[in-house]
PDB file of N, CA, C and O in Angstrom:
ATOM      1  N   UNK A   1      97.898  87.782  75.199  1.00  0.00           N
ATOM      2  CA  UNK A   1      96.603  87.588  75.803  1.00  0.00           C
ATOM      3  C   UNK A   1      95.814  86.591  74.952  1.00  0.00           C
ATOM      4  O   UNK A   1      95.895  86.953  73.778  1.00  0.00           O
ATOM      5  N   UNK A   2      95.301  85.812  75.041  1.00  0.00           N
ATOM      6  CA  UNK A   2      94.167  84.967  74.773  1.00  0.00           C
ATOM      7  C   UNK A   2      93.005  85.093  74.706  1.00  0.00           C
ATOM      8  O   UNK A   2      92.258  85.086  75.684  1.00  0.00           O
ATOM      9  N   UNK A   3      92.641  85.236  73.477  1.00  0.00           N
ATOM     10  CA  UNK A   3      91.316  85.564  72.850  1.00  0.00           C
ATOM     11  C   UNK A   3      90.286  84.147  72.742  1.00  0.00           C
ATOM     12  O   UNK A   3      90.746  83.014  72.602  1.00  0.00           O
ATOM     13  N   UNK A   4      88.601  84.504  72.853  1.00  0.00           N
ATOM     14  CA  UNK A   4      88.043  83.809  72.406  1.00  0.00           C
ATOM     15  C   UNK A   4      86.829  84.008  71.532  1.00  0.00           C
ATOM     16  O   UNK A   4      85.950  84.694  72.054  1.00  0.00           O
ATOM     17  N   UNK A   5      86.595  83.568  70.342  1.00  0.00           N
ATOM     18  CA  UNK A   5      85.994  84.072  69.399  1.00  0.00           C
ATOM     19  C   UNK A   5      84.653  83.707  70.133  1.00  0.00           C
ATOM     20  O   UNK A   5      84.537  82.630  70.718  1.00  0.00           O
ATOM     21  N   UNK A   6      83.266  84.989  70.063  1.00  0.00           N
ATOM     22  CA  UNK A   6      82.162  85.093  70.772  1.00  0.00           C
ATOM     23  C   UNK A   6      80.826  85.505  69.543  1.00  0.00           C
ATOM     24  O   UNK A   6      80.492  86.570  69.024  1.00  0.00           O
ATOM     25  N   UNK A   7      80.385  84.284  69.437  1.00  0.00           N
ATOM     26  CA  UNK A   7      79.025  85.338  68.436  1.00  0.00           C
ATOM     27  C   UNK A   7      77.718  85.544  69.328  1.00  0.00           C
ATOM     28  O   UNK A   7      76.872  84.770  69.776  1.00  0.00           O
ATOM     29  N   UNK A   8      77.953  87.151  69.401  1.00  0.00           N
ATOM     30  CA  UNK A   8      76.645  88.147  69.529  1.00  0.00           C
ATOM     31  C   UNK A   8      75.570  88.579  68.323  1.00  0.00           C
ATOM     32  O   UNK A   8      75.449  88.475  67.102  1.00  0.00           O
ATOM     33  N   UNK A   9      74.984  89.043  69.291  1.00  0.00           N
ATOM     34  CA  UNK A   9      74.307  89.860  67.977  1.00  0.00           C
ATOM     35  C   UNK A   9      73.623  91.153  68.682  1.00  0.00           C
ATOM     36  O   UNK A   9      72.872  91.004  69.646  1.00  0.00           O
ATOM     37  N   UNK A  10      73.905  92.338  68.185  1.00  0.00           N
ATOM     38  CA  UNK A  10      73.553  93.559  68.222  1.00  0.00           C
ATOM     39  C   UNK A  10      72.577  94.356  67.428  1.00  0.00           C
ATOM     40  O   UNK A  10      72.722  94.434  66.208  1.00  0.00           O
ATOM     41  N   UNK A  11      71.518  94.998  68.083  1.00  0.00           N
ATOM     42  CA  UNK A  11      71.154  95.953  66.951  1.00  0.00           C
ATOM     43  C   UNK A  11      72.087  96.565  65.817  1.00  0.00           C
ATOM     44  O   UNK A  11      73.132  97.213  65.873  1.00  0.00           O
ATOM     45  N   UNK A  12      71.110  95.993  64.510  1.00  0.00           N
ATOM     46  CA  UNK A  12      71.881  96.960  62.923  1.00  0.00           C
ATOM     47  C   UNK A  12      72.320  98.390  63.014  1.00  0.00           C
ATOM     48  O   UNK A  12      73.216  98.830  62.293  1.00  0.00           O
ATOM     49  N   UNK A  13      71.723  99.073  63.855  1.00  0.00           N
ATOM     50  CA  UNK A  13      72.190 100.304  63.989  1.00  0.00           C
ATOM     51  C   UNK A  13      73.245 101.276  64.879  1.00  0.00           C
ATOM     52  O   UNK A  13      73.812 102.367  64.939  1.00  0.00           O
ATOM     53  N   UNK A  14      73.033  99.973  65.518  1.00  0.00           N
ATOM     54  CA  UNK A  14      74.652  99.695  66.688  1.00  0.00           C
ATOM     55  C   UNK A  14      75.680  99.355  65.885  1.00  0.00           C
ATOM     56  O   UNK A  14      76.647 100.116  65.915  1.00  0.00           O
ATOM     57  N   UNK A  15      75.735  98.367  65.139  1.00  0.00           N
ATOM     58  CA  UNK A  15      76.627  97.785  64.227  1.00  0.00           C
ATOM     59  C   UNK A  15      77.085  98.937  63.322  1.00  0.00           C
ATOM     60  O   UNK A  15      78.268  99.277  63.292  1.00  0.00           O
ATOM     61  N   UNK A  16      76.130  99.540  62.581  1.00  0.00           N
ATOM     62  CA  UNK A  16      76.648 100.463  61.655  1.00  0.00           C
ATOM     63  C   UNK A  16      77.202 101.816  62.083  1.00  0.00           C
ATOM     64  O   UNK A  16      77.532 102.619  61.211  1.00  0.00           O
ATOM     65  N   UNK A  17      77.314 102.089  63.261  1.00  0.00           N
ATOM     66  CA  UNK A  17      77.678 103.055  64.196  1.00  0.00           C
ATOM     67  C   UNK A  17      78.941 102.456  64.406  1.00  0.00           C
ATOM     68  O   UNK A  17      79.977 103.021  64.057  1.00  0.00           O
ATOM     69  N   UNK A  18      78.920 101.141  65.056  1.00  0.00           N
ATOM     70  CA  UNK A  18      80.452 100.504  65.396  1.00  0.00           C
ATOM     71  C   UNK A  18      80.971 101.065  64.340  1.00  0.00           C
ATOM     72  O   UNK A  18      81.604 102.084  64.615  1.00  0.00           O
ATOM     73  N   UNK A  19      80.947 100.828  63.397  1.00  0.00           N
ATOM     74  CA  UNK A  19      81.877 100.434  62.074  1.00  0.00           C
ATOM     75  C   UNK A  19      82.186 102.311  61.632  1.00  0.00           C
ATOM     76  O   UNK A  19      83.316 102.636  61.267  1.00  0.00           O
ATOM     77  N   UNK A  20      81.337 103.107  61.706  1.00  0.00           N
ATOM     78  CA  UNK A  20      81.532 104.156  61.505  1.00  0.00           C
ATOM     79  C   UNK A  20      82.697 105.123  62.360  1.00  0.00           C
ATOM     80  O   UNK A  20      83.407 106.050  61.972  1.00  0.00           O
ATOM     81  N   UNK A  21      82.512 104.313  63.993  1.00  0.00           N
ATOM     82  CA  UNK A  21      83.857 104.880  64.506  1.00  0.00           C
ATOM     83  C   UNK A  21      85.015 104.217  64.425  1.00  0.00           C
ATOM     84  O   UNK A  21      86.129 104.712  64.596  1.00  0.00           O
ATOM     85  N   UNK A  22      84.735 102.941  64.130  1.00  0.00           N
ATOM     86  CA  UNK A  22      86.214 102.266  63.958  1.00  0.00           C
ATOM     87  C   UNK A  22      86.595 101.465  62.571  1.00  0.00           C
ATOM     88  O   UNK A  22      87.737 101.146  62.241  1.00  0.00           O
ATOM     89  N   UNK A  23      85.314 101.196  61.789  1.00  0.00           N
ATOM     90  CA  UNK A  23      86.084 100.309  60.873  1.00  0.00           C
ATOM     91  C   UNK A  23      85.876  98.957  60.872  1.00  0.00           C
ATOM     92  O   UNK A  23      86.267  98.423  61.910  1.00  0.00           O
ATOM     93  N   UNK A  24      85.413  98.250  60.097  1.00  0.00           N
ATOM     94  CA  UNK A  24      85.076  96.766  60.292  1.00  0.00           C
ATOM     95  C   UNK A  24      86.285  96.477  60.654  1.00  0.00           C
ATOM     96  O   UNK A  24      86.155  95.952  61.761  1.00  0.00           O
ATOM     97  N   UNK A  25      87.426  96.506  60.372  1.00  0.00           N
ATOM     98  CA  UNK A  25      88.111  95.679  60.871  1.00  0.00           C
ATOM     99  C   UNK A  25      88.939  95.701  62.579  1.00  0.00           C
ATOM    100  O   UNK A  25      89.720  94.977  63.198  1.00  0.00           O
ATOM    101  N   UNK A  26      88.148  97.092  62.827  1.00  0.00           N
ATOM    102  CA  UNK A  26      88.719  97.251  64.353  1.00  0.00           C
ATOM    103  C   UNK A  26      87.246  96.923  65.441  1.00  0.00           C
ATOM    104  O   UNK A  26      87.054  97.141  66.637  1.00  0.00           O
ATOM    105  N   UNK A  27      86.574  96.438  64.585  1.00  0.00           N
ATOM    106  CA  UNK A  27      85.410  96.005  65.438  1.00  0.00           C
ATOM    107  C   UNK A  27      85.704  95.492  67.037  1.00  0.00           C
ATOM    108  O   UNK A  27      85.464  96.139  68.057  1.00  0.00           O
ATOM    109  N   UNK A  28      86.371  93.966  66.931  1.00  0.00           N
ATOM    110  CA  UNK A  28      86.806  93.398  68.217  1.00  0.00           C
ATOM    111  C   UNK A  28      87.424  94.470  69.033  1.00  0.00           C
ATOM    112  O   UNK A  28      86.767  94.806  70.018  1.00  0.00           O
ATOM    113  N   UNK A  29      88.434  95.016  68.850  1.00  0.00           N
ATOM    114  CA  UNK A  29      89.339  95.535  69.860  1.00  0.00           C
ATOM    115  C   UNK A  29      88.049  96.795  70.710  1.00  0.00           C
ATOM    116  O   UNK A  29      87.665  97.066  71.847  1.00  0.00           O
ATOM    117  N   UNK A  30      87.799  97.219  69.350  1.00  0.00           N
ATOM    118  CA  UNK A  30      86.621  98.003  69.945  1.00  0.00           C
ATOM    119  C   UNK A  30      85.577  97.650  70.944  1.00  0.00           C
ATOM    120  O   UNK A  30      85.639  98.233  72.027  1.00  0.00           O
ATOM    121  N   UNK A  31      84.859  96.997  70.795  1.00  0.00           N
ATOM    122  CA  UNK A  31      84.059  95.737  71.873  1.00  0.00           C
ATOM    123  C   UNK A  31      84.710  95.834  72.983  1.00  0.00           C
ATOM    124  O   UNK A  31      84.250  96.448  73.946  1.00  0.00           O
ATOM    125  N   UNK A  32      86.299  95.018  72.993  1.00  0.00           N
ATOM    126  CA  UNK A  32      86.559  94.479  74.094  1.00  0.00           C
ATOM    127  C   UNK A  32      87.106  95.449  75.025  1.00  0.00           C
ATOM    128  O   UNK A  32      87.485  95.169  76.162  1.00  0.00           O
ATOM    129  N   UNK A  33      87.137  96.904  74.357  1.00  0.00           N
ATOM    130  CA  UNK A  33      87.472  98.055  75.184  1.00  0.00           C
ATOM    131  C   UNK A  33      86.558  98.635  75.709  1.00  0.00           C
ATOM    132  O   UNK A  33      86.763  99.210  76.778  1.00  0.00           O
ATOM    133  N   UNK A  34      85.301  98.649  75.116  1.00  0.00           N
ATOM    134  CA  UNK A  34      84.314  98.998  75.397  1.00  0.00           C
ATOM    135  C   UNK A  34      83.431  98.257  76.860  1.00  0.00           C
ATOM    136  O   UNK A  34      82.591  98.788  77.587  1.00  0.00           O
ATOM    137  N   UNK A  35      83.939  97.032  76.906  1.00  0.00           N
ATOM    138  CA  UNK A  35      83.188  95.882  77.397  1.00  0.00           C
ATOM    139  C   UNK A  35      84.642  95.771  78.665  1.00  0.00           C
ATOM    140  O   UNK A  35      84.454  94.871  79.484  1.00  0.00           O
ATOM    141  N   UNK A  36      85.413  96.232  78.778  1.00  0.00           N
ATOM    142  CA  UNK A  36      86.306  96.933  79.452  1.00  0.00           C
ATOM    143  C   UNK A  36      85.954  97.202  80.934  1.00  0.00           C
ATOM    144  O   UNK A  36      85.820  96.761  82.076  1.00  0.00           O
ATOM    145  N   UNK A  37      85.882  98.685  79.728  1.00  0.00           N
ATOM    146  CA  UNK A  37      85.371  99.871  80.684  1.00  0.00           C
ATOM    147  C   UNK A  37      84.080  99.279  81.364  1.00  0.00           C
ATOM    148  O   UNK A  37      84.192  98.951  82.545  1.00  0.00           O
ATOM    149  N   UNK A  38      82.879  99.111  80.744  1.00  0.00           N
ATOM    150  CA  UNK A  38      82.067  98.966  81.379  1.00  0.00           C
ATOM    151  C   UNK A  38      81.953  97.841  82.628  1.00  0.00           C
ATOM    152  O   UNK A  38      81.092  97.966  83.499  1.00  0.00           O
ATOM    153  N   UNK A  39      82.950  96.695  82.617  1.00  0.00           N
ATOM    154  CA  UNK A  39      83.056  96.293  83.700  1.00  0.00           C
ATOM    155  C   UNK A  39      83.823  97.091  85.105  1.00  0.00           C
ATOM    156  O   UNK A  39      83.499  97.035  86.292  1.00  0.00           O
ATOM    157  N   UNK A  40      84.757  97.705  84.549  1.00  0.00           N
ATOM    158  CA  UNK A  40      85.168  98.197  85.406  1.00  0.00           C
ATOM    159  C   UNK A  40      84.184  99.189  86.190  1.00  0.00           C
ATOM    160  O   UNK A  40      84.045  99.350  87.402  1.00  0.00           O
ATOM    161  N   UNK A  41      83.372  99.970  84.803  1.00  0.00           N
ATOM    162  CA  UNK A  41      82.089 100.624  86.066  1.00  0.00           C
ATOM    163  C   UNK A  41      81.418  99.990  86.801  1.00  0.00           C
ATOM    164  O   UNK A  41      80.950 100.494  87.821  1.00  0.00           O
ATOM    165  N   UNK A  42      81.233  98.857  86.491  1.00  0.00           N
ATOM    166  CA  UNK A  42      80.275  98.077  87.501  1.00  0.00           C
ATOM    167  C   UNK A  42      80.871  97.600  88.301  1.00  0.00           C
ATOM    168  O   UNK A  42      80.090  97.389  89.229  1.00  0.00           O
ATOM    169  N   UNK A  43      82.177  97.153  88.639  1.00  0.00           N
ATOM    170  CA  UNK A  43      82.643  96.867  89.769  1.00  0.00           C
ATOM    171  C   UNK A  43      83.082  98.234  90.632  1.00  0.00           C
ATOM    172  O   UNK A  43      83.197  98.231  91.857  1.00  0.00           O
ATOM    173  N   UNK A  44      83.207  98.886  90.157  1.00  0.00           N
ATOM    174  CA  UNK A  44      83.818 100.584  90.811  1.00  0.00           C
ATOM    175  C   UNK A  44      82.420 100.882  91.807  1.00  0.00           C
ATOM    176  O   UNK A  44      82.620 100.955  93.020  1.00  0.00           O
ATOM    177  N   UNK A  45      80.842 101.072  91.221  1.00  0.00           N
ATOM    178  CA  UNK A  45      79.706 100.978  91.588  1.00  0.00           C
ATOM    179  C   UNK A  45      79.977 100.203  92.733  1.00  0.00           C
ATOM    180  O   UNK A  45      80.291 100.558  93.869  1.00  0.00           O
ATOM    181  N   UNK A  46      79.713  98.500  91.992  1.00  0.00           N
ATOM    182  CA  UNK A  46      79.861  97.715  93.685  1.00  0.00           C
ATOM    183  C   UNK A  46      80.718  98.291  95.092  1.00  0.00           C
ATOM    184  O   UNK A  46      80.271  98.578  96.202  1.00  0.00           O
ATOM    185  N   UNK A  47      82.061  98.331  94.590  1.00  0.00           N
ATOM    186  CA  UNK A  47      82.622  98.802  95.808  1.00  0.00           C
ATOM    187  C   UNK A  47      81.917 100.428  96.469  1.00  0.00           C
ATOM    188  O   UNK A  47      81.543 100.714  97.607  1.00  0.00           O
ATOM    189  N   UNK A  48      81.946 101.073  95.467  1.00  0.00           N
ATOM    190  CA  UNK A  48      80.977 102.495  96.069  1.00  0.00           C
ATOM    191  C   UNK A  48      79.580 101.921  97.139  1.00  0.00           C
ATOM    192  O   UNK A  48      79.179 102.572  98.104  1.00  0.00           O
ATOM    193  N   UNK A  49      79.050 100.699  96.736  1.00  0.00           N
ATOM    194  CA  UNK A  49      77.848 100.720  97.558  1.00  0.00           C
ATOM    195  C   UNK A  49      78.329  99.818  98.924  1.00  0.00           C
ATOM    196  O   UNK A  49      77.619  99.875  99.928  1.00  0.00           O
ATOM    197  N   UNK A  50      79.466  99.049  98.921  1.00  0.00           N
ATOM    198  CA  UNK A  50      79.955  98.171  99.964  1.00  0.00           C
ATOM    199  C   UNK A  50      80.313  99.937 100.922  1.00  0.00           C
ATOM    200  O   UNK A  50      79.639 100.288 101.890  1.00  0.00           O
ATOM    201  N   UNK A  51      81.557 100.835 100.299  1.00  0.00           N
ATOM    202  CA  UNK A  51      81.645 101.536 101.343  1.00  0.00           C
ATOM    203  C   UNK A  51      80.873 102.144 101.836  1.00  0.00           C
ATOM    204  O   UNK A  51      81.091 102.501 102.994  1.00  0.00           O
ATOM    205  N   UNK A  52      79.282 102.639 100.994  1.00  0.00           N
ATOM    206  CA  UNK A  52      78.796 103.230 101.694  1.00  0.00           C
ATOM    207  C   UNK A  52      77.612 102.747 102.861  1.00  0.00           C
ATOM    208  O   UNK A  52      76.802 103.353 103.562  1.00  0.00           O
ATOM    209  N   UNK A  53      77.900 101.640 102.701  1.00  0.00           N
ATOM    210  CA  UNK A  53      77.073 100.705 103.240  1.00  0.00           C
ATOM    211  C   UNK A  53      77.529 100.573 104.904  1.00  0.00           C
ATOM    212  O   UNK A  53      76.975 100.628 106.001  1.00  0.00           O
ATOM    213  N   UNK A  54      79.181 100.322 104.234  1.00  0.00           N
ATOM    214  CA  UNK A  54      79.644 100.391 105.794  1.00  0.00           C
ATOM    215  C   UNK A  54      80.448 101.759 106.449  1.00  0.00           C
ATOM    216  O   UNK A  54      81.214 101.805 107.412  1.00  0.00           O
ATOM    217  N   UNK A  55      80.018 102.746 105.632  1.00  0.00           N
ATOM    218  CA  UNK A  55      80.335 104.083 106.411  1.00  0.00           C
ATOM    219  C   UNK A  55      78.836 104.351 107.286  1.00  0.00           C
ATOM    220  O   UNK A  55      78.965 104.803 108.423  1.00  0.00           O
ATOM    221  N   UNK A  56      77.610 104.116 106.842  1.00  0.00           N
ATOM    222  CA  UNK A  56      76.519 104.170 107.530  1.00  0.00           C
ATOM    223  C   UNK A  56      76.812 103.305 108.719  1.00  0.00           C
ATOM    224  O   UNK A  56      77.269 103.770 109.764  1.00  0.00           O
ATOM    225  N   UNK A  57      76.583 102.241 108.567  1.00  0.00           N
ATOM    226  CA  UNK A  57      76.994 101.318 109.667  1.00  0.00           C
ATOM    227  C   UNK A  57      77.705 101.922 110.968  1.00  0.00           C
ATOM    228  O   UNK A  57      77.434 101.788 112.161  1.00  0.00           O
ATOM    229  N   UNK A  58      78.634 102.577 110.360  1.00  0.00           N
ATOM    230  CA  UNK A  58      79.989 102.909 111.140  1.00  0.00           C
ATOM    231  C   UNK A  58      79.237 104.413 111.628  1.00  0.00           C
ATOM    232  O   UNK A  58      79.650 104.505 112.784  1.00  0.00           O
ATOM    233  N   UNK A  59      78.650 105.235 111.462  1.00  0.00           N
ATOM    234  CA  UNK A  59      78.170 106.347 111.536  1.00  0.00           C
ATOM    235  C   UNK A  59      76.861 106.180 113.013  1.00  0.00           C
ATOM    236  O   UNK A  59      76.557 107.093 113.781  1.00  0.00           O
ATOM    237  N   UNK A  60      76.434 105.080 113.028  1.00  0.00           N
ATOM    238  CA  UNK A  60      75.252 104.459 113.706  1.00  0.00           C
ATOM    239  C   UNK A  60      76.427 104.254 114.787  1.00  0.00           C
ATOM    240  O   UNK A  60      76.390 105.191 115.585  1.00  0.00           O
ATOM    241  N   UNK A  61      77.589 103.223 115.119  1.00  0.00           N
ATOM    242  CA  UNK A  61      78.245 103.419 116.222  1.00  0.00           C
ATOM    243  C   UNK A  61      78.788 104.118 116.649  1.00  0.00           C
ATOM    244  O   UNK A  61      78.983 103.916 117.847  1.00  0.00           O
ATOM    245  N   UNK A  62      79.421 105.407 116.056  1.00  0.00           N
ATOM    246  CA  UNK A  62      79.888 106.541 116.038  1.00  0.00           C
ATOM    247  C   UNK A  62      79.050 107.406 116.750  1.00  0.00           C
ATOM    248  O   UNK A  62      79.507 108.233 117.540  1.00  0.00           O
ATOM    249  N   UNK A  63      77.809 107.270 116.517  1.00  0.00           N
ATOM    250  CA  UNK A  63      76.600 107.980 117.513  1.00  0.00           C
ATOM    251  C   UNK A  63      76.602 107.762 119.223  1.00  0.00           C
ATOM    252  O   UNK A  63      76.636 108.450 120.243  1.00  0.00           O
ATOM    253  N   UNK A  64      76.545 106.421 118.840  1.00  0.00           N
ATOM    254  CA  UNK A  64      76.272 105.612 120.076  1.00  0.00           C
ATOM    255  C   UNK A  64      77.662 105.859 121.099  1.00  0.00           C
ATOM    256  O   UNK A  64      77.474 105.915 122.314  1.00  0.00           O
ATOM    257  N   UNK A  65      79.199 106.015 120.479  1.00  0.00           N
ATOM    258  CA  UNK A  65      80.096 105.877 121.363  1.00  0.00           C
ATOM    259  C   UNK A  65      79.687 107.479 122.193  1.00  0.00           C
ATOM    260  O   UNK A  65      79.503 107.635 123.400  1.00  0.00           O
ATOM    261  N   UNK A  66      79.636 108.351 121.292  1.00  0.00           N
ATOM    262  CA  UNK A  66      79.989 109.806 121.625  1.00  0.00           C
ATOM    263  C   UNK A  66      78.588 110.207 122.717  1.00  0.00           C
ATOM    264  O   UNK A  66      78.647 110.964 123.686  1.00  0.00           O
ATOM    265  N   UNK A  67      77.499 109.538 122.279  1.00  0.00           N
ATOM    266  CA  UNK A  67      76.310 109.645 123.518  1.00  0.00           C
ATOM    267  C   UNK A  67      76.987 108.893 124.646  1.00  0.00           C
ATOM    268  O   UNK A  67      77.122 109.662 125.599  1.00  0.00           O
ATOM    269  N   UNK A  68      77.492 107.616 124.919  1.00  0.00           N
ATOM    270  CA  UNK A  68      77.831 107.109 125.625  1.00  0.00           C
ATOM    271  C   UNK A  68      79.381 108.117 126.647  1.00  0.00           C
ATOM    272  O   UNK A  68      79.507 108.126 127.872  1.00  0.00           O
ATOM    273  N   UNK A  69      80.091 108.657 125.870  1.00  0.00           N
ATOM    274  CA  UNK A  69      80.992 109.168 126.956  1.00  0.00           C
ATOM    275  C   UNK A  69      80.394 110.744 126.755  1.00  0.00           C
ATOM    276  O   UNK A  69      81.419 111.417 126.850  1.00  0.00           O
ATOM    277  N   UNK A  70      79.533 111.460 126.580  1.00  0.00           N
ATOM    278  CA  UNK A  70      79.318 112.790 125.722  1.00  0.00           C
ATOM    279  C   UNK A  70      79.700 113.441 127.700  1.00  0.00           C
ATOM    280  O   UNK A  70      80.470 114.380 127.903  1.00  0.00           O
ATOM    281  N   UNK A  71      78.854 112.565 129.047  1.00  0.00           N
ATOM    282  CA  UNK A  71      78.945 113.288 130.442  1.00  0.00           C
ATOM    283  C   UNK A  71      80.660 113.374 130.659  1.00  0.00           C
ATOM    284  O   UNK A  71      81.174 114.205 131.407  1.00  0.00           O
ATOM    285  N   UNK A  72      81.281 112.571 130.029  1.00  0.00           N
ATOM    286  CA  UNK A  72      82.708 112.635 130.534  1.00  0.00           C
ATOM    287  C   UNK A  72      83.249 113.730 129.459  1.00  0.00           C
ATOM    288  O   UNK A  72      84.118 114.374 130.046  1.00  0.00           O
ATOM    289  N   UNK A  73      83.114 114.152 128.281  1.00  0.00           N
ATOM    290  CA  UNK A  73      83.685 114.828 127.693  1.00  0.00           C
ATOM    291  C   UNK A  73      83.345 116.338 128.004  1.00  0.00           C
ATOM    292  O   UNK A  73      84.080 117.303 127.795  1.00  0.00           O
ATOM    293  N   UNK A  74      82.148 116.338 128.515  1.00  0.00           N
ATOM    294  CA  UNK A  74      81.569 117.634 128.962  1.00  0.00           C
ATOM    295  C   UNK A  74      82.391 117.688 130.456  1.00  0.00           C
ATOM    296  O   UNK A  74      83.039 118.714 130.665  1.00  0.00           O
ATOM    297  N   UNK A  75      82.391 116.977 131.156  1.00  0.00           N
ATOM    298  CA  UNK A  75      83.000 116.811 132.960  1.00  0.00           C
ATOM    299  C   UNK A  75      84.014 117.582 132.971  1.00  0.00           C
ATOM    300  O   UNK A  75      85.002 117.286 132.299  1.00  0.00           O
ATOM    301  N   UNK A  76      83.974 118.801 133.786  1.00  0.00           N
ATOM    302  CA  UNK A  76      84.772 119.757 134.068  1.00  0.00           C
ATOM    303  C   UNK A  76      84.410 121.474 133.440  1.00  0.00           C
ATOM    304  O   UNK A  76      84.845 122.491 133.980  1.00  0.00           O
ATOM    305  N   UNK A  77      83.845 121.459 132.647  1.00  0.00           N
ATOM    306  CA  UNK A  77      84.175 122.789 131.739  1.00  0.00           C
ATOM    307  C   UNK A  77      83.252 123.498 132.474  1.00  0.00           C
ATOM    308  O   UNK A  77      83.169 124.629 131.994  1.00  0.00           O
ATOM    309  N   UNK A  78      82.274 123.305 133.736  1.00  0.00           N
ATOM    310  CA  UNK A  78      81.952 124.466 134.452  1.00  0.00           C
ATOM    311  C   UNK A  78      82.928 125.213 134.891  1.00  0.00           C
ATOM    312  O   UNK A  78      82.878 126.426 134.690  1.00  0.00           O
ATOM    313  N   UNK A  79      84.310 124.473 135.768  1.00  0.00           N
ATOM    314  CA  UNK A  79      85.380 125.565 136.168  1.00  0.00           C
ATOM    315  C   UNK A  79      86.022 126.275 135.341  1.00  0.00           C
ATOM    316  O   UNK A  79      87.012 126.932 135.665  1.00  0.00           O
ATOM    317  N   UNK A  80      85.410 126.221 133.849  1.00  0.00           N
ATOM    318  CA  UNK A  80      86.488 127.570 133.498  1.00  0.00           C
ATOM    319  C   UNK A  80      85.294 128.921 133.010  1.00  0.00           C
ATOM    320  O   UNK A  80      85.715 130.033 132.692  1.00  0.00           O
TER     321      UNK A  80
END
């Protein structure tokens, strides 16, 4: 994989926390796992709001079909 060297800068107390769970020298890997995950939440999010976006959607025609045939689905059940 192909790395590219990035200077940030973080709160000192972020930093000294980094280093406390991993170690100056596992800093990067740490980051880039970290920085990971968190993309992946944010794209996981996006798609959560696309489906629910279009399950509403879909819920609004779903209304509309079942009003639309609701006399034919009822048609008949006086004879029993």
């Amino acid at each position: 994989m192909r790395v590219v060297r990035m200077n940030i800068t973080i709160p000192q107390e972020l930093a000294r926390k980094v280093d406390e769970v991993t170690g100056p020298r596992k800093r990067s890997q740490f980051i880039s796992e970290a920085l990971k995950h968190r993309i992946e939440e944010i794209e996981y999010e996006k798609v959560q709001r696309a489906l629910e976006e279009g399950y509403k959607a879909r819920k609004e025609e779903g209304h509309s079909a079942a009003a639309e045939f609701e006399a034919a689905d009822l048609e008949g059940w006086d004879d029993y």
